[in-house]
C-alpha positions in Angstrom: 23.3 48.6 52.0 21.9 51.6 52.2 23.3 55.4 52.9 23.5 55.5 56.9 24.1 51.8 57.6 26.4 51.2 59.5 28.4 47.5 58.8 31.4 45.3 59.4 32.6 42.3 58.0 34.6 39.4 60.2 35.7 35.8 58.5 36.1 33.0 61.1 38.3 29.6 60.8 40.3 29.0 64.8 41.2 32.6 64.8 38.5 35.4 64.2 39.5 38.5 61.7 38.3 41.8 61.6 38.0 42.2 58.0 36.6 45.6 57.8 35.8 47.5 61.1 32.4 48.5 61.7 32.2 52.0 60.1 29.6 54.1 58.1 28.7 52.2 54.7 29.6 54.7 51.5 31.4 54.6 48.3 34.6 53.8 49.6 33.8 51.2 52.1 31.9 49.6 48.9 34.9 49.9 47.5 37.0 48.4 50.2 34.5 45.3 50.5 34.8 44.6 46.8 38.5 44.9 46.8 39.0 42.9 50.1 36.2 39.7 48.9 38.6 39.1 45.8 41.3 38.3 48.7 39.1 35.9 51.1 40.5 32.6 51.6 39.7 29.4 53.6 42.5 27.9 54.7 41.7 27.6 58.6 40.6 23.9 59.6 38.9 24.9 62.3 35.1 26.6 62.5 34.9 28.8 65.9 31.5 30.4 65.6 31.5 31.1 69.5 34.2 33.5 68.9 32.7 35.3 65.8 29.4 35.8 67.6 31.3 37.3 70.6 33.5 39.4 69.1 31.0 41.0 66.6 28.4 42.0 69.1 31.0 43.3 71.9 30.5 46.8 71.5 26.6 46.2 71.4 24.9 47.2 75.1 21.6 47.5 76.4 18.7 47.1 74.0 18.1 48.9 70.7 16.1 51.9 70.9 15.5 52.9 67.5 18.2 51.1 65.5 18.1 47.7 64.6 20.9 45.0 64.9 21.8 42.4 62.7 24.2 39.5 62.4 24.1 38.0 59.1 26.4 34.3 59.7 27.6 32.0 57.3 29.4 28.6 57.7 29.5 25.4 55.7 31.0 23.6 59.2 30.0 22.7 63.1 31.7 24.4 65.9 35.1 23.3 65.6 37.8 24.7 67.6 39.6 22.4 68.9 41.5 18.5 68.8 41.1 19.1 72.3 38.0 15.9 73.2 34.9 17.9 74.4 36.1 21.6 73.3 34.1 22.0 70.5 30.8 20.4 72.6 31.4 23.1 75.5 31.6 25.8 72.9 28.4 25.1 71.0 27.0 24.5 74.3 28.3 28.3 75.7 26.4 29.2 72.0 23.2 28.6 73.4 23.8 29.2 77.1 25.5 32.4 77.1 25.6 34.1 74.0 22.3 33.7 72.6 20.4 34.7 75.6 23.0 37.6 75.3 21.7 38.2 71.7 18.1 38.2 72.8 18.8 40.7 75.5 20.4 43.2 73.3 17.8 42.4 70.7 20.2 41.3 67.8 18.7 39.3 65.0 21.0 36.3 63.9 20.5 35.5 60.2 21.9 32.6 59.3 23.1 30.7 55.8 23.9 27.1 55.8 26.3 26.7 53.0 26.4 23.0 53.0 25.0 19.6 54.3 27.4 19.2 57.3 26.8 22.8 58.9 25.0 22.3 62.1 21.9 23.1 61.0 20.1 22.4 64.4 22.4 25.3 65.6 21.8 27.5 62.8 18.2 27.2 63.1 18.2 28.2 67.0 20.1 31.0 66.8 18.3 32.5 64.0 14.5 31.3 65.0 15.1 32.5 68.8 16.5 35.9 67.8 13.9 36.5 65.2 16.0 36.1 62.7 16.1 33.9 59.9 17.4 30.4 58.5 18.0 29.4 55.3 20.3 26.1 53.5 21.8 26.7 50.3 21.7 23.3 48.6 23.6 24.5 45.7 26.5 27.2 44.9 23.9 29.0 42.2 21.2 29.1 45.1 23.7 31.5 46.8 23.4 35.0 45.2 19.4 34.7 45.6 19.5 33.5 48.9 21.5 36.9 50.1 18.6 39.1 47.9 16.2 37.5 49.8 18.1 37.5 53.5 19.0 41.0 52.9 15.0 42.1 52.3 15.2 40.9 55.5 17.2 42.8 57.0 17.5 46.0 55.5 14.0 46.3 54.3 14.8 48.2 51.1 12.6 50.8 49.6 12.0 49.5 45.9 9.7 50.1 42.8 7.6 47.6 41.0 9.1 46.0 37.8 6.6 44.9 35.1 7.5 43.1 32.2 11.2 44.2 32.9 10.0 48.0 32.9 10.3 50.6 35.9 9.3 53.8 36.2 11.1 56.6 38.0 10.1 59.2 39.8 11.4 63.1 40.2 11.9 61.8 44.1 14.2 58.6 43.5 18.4 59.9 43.8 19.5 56.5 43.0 18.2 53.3 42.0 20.1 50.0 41.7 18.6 47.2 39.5 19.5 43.9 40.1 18.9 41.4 37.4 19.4 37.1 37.3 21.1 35.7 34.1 21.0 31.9 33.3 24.7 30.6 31.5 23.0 30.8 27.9 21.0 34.6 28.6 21.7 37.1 25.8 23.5 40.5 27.1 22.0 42.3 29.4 20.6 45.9 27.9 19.6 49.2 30.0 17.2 51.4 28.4 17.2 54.7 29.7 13.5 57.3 28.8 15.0 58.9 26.0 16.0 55.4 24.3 19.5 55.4 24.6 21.3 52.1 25.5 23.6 50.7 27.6 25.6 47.1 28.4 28.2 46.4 30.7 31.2 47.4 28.0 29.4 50.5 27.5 28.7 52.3 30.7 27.8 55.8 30.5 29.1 58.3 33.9 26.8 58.0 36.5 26.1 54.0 36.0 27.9 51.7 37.6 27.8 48.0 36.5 28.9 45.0 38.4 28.4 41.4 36.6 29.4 38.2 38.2 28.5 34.5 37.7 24.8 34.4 37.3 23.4 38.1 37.8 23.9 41.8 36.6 24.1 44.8 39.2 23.5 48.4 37.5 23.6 51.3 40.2 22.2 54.4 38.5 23.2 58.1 39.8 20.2 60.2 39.9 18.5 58.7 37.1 16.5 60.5 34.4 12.6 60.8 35.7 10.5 58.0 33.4 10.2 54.9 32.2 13.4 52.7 31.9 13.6 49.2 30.8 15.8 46.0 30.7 16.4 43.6 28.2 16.9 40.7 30.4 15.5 37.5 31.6 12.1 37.8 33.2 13.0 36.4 37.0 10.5 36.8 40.1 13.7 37.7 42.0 14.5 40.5 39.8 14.6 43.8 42.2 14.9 47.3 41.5 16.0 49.1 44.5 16.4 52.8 45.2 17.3 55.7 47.0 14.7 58.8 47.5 13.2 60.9 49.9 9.8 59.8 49.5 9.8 56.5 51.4 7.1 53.6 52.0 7.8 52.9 55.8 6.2 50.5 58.3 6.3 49.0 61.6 9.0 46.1 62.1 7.5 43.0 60.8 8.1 39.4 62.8 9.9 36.9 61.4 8.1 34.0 63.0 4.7 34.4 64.1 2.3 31.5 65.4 -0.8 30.1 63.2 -3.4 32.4 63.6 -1.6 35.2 65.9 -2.5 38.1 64.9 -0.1 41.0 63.6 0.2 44.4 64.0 1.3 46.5 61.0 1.5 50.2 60.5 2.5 52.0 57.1 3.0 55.2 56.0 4.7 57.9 53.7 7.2 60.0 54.4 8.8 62.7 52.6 12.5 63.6 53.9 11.9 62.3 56.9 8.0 63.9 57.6 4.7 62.0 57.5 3.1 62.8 54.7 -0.7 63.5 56.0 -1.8 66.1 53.2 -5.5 64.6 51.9 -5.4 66.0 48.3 -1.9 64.0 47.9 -3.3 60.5 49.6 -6.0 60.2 48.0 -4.7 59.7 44.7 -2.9 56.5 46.5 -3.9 53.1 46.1 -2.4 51.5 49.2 -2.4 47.5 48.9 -1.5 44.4 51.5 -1.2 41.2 49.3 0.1 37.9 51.6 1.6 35.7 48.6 2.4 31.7 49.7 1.8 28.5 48.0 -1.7 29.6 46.5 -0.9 32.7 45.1 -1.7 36.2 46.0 -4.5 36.9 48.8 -5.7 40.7 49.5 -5.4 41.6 52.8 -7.5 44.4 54.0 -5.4 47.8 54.6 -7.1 50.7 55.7 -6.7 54.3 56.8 -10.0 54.9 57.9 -10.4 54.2 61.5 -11.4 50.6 61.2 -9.6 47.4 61.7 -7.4 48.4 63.8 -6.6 51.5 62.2 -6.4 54.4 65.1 -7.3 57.3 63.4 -8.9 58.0 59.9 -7.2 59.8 57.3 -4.0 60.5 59.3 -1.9 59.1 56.5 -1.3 56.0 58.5 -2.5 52.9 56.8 -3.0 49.8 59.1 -3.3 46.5 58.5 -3.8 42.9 61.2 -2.8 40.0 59.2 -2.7 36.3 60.3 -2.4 33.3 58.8 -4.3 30.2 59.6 -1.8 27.8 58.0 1.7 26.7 59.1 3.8 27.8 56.2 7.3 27.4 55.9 7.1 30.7 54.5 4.8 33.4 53.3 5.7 36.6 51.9 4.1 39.9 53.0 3.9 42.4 50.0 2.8 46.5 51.3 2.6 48.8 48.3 2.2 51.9 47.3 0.9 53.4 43.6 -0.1 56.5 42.2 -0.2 58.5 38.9 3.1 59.8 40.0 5.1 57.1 41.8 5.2 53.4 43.2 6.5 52.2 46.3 7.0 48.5 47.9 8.4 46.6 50.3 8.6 42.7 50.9 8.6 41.1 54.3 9.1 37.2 54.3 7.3 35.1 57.8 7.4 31.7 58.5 4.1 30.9 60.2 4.9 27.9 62.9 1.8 25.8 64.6 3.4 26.0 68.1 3.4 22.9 69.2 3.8 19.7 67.3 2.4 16.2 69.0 1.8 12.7 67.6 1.4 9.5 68.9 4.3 6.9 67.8 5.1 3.0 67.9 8.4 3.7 70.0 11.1 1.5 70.5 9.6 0.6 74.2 6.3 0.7 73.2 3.2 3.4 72.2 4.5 6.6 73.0 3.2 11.0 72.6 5.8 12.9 72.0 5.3 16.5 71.7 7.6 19.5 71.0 7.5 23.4 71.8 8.4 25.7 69.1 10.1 28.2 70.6 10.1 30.2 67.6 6.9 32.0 68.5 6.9 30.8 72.0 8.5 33.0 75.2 10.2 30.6 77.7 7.4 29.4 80.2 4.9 27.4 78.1 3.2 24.8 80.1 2.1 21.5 78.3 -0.6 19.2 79.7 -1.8 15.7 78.0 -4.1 13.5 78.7 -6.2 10.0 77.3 -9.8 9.8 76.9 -11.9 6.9 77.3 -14.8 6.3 75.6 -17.2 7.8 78.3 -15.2 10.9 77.6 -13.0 10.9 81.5 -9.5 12.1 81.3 -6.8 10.1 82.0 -4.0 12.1 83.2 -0.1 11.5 81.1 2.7 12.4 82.7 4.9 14.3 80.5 9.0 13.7 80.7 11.2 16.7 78.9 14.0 14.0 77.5 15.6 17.2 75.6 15.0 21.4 76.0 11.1 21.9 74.7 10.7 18.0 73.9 8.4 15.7 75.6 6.9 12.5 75.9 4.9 10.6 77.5 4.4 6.5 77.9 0.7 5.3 76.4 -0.4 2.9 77.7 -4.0 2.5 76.4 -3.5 2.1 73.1 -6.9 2.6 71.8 -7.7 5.8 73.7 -7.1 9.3 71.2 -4.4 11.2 73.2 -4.5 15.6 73.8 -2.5 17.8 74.0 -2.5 21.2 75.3 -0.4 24.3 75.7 -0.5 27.3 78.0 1.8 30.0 76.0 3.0 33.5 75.6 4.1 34.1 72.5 7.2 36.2 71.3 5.2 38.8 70.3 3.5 39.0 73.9 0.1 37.0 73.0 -1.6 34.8 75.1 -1.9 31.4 73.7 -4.2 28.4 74.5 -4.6 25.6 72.4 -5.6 21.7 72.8 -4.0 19.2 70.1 -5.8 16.1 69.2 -7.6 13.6 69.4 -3.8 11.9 68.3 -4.4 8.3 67.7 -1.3 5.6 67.0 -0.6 4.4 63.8 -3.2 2.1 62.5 -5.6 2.9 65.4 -9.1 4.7 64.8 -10.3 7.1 67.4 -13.6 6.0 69.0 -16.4 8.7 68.5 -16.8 11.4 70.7 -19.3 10.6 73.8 -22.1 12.6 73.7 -22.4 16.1 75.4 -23.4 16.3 78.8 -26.1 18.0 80.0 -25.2 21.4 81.3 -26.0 22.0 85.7 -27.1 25.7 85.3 -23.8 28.0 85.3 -23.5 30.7 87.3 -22.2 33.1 84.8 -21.3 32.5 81.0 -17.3 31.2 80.7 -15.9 31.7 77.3 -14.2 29.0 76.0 -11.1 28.6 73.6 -11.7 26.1 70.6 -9.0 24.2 69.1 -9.4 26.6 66.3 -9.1 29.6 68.1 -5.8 29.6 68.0 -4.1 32.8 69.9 -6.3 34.8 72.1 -6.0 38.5 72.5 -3.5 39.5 75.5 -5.6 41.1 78.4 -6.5 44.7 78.8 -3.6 46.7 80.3 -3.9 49.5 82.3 -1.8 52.0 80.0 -1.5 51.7 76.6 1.2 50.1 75.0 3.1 51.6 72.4 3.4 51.1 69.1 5.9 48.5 67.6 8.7 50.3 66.6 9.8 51.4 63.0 12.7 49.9 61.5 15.4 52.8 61.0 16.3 52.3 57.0 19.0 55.4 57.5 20.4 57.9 59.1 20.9 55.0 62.0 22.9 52.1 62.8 21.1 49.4 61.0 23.9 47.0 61.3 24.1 43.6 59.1 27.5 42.5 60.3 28.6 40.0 57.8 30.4 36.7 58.7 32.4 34.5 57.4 33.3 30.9 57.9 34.1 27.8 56.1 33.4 27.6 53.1 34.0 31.1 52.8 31.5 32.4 49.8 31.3 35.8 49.2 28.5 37.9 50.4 29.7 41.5 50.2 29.8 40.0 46.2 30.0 43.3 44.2 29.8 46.1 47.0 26.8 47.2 45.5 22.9 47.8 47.1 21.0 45.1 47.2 17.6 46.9 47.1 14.5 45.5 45.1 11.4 46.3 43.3 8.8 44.2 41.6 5.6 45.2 39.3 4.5 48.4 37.3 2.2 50.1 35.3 2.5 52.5 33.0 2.1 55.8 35.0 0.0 58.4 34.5 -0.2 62.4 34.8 3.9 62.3 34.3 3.5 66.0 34.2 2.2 66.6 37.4 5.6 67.0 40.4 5.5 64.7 43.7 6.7 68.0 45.0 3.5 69.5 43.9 1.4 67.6 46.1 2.9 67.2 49.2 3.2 69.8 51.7 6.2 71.8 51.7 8.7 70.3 54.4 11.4 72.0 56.2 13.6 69.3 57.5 16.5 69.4 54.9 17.8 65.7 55.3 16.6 62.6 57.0 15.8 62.2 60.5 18.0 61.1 63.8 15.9 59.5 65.0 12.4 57.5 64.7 10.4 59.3 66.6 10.9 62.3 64.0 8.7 60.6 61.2 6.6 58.5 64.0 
């Protein structure tokens, strides 16, 4: 975690325990985290995540300004807190009822880890896709240490350099950088090379390197680390990171977790350096600023721009803007902003899962042909409407009436079984979109859908109407009468970006090392080496971070 989080750590069985307060995260409460995981235990038999949730977002009021909040949870159980019959039912049902509207009110993300097959994943999954947070089951134990890289991108958004062929290069701006490397049971030892060729392994650390090994990774934090190129003899791993510290930062405007199939997104990013936009022309020219999404195809370019199109406001104001949407439903894309330069390289990762909103089909149910269709609240505000309806083969609508048999689920009885079946949704989405979209035509199993009738022949309208396709999938919200502002940054320090780590169950240990989990992912070999970042940028007063947001807005 970075220098101004701030963090505390709970564990959770009947009774809840306040491991380590919620204080500022430095040296020694790294310290104290490392020392106290070697002490965690699971001896409770009981799993109260009602009381976990409660008592680590007490002291949170309101809604966040310009900090964000984070609860990171992890159980291998169901709510369990009592012998009592029905005690455990009411508490998961308080979950839901109370405390996660609660959550959403004071705009905490849950993050959630599902450390086993009998954690209630239904649960998990609600708190984490309604709070814009997210979900993730670890299947097995060595899963675990690259599941908390990649929920910890999440929510701390690290600043990081590229590594290439298991080299980095480091800057004259970088204080600290932490490289975090994965091992396999039968990798050789881990080497660090440093620019001038010396090296290092973890029973030779030199001062100003600390090393951290455990059971299937290496975590070298390096004290202002000699400007150049440093290297790694390791195994080559996608999920190797180099993370750092420095006062020129890539930053951006908070990413969604879940967005809907083909919603657009807003996203803003910039440089600043100690805690000032950068805007100097000379210096951001020599930038090539790139937007890659990478999913199950590969890498796509998206188009980024600082030059007044595409959604960017103004040209050349050293804010780069991108609107990226994804046509697919993907259980998860990753969203790739960087930064290079003959001097330096910057990047950060965002990871979205892209949800179609609703799902329908039409089923053989146990009392006969049946539509069921579901909401996905994940991208959807409370509110949605659903319609359905059969059409006959002269095309006339045949009304269904939908029954909600559980929260956001429907169905509805068919009973023509030959007639296709639609769907349609009236929405808002979380990100404050207006959503129309019709679903079909959904035929049963084993049934073709008759041909479409032919079109009728249009009375003369009195003025055009534009019309939504089934394609079209999120249209633009209307025009408002003041401007809305822009979505806020997420505060990476100086602010109370708090991941409150929980505990339950099972009991694993995610505070694993007390180091920085802060990443990095390709490089090239830089160029002009001679010339200063300092150099190039204008000359900035502030001595130290910002407060607050607004001061690097």
């Amino acid at each position: 975690l970075q220098p101004g989080t701030r963090a505390g750590v709970w564990t959770f069985a009947r009774w809840t325990d306040d491991l380590v307060p919620v204080t500022d995260v430095d040296a020694a409460w790294k310290q104290r985290i490392q020392s106290i995981s070697e002490q965690i235990t699971s001896p409770g038999q009981f799993t109260n995540i009602e009381e976990v949730l409660d008592k680590s977002s007490a002291d949170w009021e309101g809604t966040p300004t310009t900090h964000a909040r984070h609860l990171v949870l992890l159980t291998d159980g169901m709510v369990d807190v009592s012998k009592e019959p029905g005690a455990s039912e009411a508490s998961r049902a308080r979950i839901l009822d109370t405390l996660l509207p609660r959550l959403q009110a004071r705009g905490v993300k849950v993050h959630t880890i599902a450390l086993s097959a009998r954690a209630d994943h239904d649960l998990m999954k609600r708190l984490a896709e309604q709070t814009g947070g997210w979900y993730q089951q670890v299947a097995q134990a060595d899963e675990l240490q690259r599941v908390f890289l990649r929920m910890f991108e999440q929510v701390g958004s690290p600043d990081s350099v590229p590594l290439t062929d298991n080299r980095f290069t480091v800057d004259s701006s970088i204080n600290e950088a932490t490289v975090l490397l994965f091992t396999k049971p039968d990798s050789p030892p881990v080497v660090l090379r440093s620019p001038s060729g010396e090296e290092f392994t973890d029973s030779d650390v030199p001062g100003g390197v600390a090393w951290f090994q455990d059971e299937g990774y290496h975590l070298i934090t390096i004290s202002a680390p000699r400007k150049g190129e440093w290297s790694v003899v390791a195994d080559v791993d996608p999920d190797n990171r180099v993370m750092i510290v420095t006062d020129l930062k890539l930053r951006t405007s908070e990413i969604p977790s879940h967005v809907a199939v083909g919603e657009q997104t807003h996203v803003e990013a910039h440089l600043t350096n100690r805690g000032k936009l950068v805007t100097r022309q000379a210096f951001l020219r020599l930038l090539d600023v790139r937007a890659d999404a990478i999913g199950p195809n590969g890498r796509d370019p998206q188009p980024i721009n600082d030059a007044g199109d595409a959604g960017d406001k103004t040209a050349e104001d050293g804010r780069y803007s991108l609107n990226f949407a994804e046509q697919r439903a993907l259980e998860q894309v990753e969203l790739l902003i960087s930064v290079d330069s003959p001097t330096f390289m910057r990047e950060k990762r965002f990871r979205l899962v892209v949800h179609e909103p609703v799902s329908a089909e039409a089923i053989e149910g146990p009392d006969g042909p049946e539509l069921l269709a579901e909401l996905q609240t994940a991208v959807l505000q409370p509110g949605a409407e659903l319609s359905a309806w059969q059409q006959d083969a002269a095309g006339n609508r045949i009304p269904l009436s939908l029954d909600e048999y559980r929260p956001g689920q429907y169905r509805a009885v068919l009973d023509d079984t030959v007639s296709p079946a639609f769907v349609e949704v009236s929405a808002t989405t979380r990100l404050g979109n207006l959503l129309q979209k019709t679903y079909g035509p959904l035929a049963l199993p084993g049934v073709e859908s008759p041909p479409p009738p032919p079109p009728a022949v249009p009375v003369e309208p009195a003025a055009p109407v534009e019309t939504q396709s089934a394609e079209q999938t999120v249209a633009e919200p209307p025009a408002a009468p003041e401007p809305v502002p822009d979505p806020p940054e997420v505060e990476e320090e100086g602010g109370w970006l708090m991941p409150v780590l929980l505990f339950g169950g099972f009991n694993l240990l995610l505070a694993a090392g007390g180091g920085a989990w802060w990443f990095l992912h390709r490089r090239r070999k830089s160029q002009g080496d001679d010339m200063e970042i300092e150099d190039l940028i204008d000359d900035v007063d502030a001595p130290g971070e910002p407060t607050d947001v607004e001061d690097a807005a």
